[in-house]
N, C-alpha and C positions, 0 to 999 in steps of 0.2 A: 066631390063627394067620396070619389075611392081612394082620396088621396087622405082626406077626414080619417078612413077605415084605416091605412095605412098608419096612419100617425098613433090613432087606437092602438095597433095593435104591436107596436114598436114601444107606445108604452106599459104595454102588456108584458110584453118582452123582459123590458130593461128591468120591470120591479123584478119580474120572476126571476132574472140572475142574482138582484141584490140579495132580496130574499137566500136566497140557496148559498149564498156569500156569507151572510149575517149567520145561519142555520153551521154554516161549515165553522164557522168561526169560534157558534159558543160551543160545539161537540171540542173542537181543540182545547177551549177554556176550560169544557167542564172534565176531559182526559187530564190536563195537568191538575185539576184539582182533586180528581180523587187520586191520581197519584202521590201527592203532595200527601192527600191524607194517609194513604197506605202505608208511607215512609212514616208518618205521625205515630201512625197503630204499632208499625214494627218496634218502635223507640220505645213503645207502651205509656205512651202521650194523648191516648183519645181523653184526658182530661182539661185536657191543654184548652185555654182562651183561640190558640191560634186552629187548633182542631175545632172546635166547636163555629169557629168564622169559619174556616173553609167547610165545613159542612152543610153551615145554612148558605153560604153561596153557590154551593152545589146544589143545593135542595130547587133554589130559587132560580137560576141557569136551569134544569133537567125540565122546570114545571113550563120554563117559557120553549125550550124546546119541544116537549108534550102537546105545546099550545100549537104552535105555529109549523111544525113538521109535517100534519094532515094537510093542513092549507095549501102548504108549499106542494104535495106531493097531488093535491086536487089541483093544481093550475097547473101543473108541469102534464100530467094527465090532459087536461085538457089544450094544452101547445102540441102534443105530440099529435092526438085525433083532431086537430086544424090540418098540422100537415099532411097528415095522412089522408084530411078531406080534399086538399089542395090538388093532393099526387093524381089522383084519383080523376079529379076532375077535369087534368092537365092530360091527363092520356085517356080520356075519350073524347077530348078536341083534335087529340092527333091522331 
């Protein structure tokens, strides 16, 4: 049984780093893309096919970040106040 909770909670774990991996990843993605577009702008290219793609791929990278940033930041919240139930409860055994 506590070994059930265990396995739970290690897969609790492992998503919440992929997550925060995936998260870290489209923040890179969506940096070099509005960079990409800023050099676009300076060129005086916001007309541009290639401006107007990386825009809506910015658009659509920011809205999944939007999405899934709260969630990620509710589970990490919620791994910190486990351990800090764990601590707790490991020194007033001792």
């Amino acid at each position: 049984m506590a070994e059930d909770h265990l396995d739970k909670a290690q897969a609790f774990l492992d998503s919440l780093q992929r997550l925060g991996a995936q998260l870290k990843a489209a923040e890179d993605r969506q940096r070099f893309y509005l960079a990409e577009m800023l050099q676009l702008k300076q060129a005086d290219k916001t007309d541009s096919d290639e401006y107007n793609e990386l825009n809506s791929k910015s658009q659509s990278l920011q809205a999944l970040i939007d999405k899934f940033r709260p969630i990620y930041l509710e589970r990490l919240e919620m791994a910190k106040n486990a351990q800090v139930a764990v601590r707790k409860r490991c020194m007033k055994h001792n």
